[in-house]
TORBA-295174 format. One record per residue (C-alpha): residue number from 0; x, y, z; residue in one letter. Coordinates in Angstrom, 1 decimal, m for minus. Layout:
<recs>
rec seq:NUM, c1:X, c2:Y, c3:Z, type:a
...
</recs>
This chain:
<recs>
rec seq:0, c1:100.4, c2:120.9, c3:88.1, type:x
rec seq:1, c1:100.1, c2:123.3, c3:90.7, type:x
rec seq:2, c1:97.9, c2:125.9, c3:92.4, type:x
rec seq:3, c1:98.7, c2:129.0, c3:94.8, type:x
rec seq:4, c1:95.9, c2:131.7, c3:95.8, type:x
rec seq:5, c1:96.9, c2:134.4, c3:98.0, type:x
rec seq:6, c1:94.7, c2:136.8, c3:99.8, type:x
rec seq:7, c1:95.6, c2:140.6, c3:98.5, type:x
rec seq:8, c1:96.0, c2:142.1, c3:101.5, type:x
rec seq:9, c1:98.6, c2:139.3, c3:102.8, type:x
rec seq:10, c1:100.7, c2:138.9, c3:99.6, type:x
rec seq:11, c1:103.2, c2:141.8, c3:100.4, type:x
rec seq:12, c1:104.1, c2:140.6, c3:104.1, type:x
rec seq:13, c1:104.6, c2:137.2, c3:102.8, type:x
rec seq:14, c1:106.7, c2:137.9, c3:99.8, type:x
rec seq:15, c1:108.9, c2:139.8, c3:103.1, type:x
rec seq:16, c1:108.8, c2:136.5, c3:104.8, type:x
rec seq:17, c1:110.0, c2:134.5, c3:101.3, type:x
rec seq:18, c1:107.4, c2:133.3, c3:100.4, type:x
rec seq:19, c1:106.2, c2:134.5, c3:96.7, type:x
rec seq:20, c1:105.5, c2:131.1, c3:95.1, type:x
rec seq:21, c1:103.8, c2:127.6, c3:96.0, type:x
rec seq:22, c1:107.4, c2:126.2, c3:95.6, type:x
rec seq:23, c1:108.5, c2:128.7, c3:98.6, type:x
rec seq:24, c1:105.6, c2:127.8, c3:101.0, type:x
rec seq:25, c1:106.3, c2:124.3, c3:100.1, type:x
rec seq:26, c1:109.5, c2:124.6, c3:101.1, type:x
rec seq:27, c1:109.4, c2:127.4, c3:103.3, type:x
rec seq:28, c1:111.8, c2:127.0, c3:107.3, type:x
rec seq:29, c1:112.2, c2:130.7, c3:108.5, type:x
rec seq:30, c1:110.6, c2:130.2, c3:111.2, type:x
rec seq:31, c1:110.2, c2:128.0, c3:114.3, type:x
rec seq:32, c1:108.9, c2:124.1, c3:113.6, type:x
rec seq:33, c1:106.0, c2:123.0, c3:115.4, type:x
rec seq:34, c1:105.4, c2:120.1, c3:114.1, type:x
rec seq:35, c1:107.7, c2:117.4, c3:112.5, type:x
rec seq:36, c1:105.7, c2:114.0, c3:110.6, type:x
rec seq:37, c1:106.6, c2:111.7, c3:107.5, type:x
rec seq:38, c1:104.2, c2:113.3, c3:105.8, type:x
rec seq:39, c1:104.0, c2:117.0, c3:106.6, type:x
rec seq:40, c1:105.4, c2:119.9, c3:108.7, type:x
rec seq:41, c1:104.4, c2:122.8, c3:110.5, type:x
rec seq:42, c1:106.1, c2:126.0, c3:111.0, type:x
rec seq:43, c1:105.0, c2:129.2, c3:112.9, type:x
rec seq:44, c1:106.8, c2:132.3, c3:111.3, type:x
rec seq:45, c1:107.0, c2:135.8, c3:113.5, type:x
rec seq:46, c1:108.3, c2:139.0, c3:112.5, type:x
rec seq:47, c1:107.7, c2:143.0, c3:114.0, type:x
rec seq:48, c1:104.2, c2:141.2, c3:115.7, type:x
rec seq:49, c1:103.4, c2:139.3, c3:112.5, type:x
rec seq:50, c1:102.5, c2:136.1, c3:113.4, type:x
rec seq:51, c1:101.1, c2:133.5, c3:111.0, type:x
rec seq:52, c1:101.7, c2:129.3, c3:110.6, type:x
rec seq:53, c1:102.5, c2:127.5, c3:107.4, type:x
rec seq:54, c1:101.7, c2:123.7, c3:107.1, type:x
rec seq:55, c1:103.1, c2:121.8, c3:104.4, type:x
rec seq:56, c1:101.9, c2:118.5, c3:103.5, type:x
rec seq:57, c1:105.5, c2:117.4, c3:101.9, type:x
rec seq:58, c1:103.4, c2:114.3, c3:100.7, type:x
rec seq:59, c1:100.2, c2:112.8, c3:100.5, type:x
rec seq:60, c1:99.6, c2:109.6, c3:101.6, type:x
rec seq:61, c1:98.6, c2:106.7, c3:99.0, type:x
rec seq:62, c1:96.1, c2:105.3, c3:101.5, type:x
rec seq:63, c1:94.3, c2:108.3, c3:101.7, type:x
rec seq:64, c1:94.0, c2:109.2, c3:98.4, type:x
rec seq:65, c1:92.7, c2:105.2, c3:97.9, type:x
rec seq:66, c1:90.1, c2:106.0, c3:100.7, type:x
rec seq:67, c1:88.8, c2:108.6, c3:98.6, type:x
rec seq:68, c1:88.9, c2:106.3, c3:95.7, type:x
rec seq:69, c1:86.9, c2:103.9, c3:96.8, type:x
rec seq:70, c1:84.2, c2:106.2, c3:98.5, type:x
rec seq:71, c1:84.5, c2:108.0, c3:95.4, type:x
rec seq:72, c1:85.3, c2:111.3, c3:96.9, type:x
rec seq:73, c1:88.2, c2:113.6, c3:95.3, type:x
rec seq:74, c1:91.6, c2:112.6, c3:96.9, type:x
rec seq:75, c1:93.2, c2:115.8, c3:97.6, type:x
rec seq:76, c1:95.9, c2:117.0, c3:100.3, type:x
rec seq:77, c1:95.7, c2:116.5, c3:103.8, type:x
rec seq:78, c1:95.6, c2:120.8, c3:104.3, type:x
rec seq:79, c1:92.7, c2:120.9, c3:101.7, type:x
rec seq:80, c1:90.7, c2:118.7, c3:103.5, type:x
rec seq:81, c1:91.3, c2:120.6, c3:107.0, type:x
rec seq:82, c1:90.5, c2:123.7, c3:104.8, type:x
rec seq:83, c1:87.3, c2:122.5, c3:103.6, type:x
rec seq:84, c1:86.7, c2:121.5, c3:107.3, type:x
rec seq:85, c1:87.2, c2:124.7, c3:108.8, type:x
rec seq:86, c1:84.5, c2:126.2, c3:105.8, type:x
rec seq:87, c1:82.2, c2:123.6, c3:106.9, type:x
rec seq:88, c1:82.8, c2:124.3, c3:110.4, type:x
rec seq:89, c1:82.5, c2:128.2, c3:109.6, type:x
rec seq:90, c1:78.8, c2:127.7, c3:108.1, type:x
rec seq:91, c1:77.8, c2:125.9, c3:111.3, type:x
rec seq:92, c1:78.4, c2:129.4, c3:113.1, type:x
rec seq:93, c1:82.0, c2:128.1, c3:114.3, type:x
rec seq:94, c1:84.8, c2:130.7, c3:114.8, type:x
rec seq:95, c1:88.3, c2:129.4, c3:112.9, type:x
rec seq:96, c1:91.4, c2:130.9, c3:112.0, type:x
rec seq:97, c1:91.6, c2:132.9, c3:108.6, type:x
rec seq:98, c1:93.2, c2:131.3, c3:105.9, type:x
rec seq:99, c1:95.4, c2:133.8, c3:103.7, type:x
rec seq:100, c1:96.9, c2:131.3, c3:101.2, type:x
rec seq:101, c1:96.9, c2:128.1, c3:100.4, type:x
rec seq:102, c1:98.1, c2:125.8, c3:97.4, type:x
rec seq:103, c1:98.5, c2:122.2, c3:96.1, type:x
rec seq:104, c1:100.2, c2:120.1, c3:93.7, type:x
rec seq:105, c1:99.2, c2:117.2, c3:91.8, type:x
rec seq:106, c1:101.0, c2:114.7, c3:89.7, type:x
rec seq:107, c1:99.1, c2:112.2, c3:87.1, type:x
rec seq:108, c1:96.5, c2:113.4, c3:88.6, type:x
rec seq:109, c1:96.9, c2:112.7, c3:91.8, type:x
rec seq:110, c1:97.3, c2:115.0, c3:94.9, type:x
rec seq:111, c1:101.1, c2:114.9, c3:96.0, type:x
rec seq:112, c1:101.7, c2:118.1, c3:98.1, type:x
rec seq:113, c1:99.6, c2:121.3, c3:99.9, type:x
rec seq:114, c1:100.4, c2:124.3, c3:102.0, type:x
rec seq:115, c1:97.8, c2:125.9, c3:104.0, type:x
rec seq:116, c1:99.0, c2:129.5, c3:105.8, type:x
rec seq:117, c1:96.9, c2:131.0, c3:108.8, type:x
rec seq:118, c1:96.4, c2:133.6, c3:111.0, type:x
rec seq:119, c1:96.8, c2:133.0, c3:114.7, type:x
rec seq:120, c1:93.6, c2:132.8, c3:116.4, type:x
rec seq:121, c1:92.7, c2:135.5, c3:118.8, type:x
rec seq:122, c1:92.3, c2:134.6, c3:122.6, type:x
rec seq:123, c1:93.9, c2:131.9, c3:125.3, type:x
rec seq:124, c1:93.2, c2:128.0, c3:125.1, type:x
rec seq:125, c1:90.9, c2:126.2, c3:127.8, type:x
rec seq:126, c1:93.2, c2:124.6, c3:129.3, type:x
rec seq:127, c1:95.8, c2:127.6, c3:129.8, type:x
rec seq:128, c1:92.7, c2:129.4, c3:131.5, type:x
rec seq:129, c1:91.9, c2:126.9, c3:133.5, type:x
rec seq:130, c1:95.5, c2:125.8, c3:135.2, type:x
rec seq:131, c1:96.1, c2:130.1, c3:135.3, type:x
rec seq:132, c1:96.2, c2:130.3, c3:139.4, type:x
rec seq:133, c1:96.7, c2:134.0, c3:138.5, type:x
rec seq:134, c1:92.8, c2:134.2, c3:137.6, type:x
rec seq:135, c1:89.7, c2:133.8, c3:139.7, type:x
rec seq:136, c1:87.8, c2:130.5, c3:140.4, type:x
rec seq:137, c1:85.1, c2:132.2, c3:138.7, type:x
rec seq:138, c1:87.2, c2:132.9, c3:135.8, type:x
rec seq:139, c1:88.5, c2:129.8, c3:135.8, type:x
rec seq:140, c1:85.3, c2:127.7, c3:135.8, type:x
rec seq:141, c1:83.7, c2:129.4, c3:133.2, type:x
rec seq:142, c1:86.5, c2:129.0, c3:130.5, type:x
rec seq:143, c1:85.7, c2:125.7, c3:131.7, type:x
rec seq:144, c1:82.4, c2:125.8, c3:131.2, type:x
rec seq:145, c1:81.9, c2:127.2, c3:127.7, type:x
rec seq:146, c1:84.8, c2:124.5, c3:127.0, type:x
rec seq:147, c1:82.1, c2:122.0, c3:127.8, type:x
rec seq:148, c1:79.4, c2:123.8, c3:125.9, type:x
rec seq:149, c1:81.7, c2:123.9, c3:123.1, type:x
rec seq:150, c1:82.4, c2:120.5, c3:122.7, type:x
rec seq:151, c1:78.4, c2:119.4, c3:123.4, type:x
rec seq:152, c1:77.0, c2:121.9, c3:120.5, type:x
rec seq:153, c1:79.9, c2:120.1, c3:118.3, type:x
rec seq:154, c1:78.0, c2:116.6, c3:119.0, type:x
rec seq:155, c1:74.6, c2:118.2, c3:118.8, type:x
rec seq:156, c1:75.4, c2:119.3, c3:115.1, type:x
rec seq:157, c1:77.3, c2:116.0, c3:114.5, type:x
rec seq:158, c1:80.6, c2:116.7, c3:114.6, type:x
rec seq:159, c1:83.1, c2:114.0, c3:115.9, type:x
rec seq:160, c1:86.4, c2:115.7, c3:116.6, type:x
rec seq:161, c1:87.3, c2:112.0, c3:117.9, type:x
rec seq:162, c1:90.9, c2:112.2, c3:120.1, type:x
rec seq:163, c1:91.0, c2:115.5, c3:119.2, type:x
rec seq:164, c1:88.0, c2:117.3, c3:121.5, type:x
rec seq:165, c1:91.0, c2:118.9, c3:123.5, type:x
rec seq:166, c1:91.0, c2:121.7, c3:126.1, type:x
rec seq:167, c1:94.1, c2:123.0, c3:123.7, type:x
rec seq:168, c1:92.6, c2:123.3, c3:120.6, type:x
rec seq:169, c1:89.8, c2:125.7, c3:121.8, type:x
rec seq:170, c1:90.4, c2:129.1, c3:122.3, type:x
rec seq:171, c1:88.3, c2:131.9, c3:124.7, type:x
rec seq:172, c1:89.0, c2:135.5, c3:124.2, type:x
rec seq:173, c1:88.3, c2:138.1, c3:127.1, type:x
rec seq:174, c1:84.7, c2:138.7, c3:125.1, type:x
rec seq:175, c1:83.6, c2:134.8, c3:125.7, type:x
rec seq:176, c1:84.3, c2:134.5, c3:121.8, type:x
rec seq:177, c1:84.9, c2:131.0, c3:120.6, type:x
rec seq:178, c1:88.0, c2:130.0, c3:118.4, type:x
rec seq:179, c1:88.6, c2:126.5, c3:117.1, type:x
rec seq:180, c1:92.0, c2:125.0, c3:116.1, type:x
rec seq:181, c1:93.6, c2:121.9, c3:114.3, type:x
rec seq:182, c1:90.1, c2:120.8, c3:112.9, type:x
rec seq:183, c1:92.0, c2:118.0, c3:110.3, type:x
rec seq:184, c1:90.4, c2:115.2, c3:112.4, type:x
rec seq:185, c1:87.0, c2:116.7, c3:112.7, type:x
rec seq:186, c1:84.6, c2:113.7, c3:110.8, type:x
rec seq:187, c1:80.8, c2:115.1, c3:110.0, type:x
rec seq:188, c1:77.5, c2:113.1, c3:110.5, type:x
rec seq:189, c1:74.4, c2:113.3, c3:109.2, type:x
rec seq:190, c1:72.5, c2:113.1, c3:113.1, type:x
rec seq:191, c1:74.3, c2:114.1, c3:116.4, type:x
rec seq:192, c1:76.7, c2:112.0, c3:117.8, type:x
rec seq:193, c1:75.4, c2:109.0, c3:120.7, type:x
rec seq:194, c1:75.3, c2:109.4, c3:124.1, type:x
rec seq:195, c1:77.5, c2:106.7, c3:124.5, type:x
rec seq:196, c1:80.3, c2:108.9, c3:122.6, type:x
rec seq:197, c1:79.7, c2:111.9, c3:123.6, type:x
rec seq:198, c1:80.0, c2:111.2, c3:127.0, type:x
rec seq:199, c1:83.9, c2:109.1, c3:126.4, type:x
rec seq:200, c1:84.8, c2:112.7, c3:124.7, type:x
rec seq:201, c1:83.6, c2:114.6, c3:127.5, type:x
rec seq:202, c1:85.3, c2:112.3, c3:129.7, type:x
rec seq:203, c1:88.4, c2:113.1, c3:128.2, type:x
rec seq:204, c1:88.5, c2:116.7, c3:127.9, type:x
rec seq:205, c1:88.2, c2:116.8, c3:131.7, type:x
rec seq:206, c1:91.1, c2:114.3, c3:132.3, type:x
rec seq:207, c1:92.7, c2:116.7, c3:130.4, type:x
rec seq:208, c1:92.2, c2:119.8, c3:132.5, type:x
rec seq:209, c1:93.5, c2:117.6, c3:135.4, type:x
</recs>
């Protein structure tokens, strides 16, 4: 059994990219791969300035879906989940990309594959700011700065982005807006994150602006 919901205004420009069914964004490669794992892909497709990116979870995996068991949580595909994140994230007053389709397939019951298609998000990542010589040291330390701010109103409202609180995966237009990317890892608690933990992830962000 399967699912695929399309926004209106996308569906012409991705039935002129091939893709028309779930089947063809499962399966969709015209484009360039990103992204290569066991258990999923990720493709970035662009065409007269069109730009979006398709993952494909080209499997689930059975530990995951026995996590969700056992904390008795519906299992479903690895690009739901991130899709649910980035709604959560959304409702917190987060900036992510928009979501114009996205699908799954189940088997016995069971989630077995999922596609998730975005538009880019608007803007330049932190780090690329911040290692452009081309831009002012004010410039520069800014990005840096709301960077920083970022990451420390994620842990205020609980969220642990774990390895993932990279320079790379937040974005700064020229208006100071905030864009956040590749949330999949992004875990949710109920109080904001410890000191302790807060300060290792800030610690790592900056070794990675080194």
């Amino acid at each position: 059994m399967s699912e695929w919901i399309v926004e209106d205004e996308w569906r012409s420009l991705l039935e002129k990219a091939g893709i028309k069914t779930y089947k063809d964004a499962l399966t969709f490669s015209n484009g360039t791969l990103l992204s290569k794992k066991s258990h999923s892909r990720t493709w970035l497709y662009q065409s007269n300035n069109i730009r979006f990116f398709v993952k494909q979870d080209t499997s689930t995996r059975i530990r995951a879906t026995l996590r969700s068991l056992i904390r008795l949580n519906k299992p479903v595909p690895a690009t739901q989940k991130e899709r649910a994140k980035m709604s959560r994230l959304e409702s917190l007053g987060f900036n992510m990309a928009q979501v114009i389709a996205y699908g799954s397939e189940s088997r016995m019951g069971l989630p077995h594959t999922g596609v998730m298609i975005t538009l880019p998000v608007p803007g330049r990542t932190i780090d690329d700011l911040w290692k452009d010589e081309n831009l002012s040291g004010e410039k520069r330390l800014e990005a840096k700065k709301i960077g920083l701010k970022t990451l420390e109103i994620l842990q205020e409202h609980g969220c642990d982005w774990k390895a993932d609180c990279k320079p790379e995966h937040i974005f700064l237009t020229e208006d100071n807006e905030v864009y956040l990317i590749d949330v999949e890892r992004m875990h949710f608690q109920r109080s904001p994150l410890s000191s302790p933990k807060c300060q290792k992830q800030r610690d790592r962000f900056l070794k990675l602006l080194d």
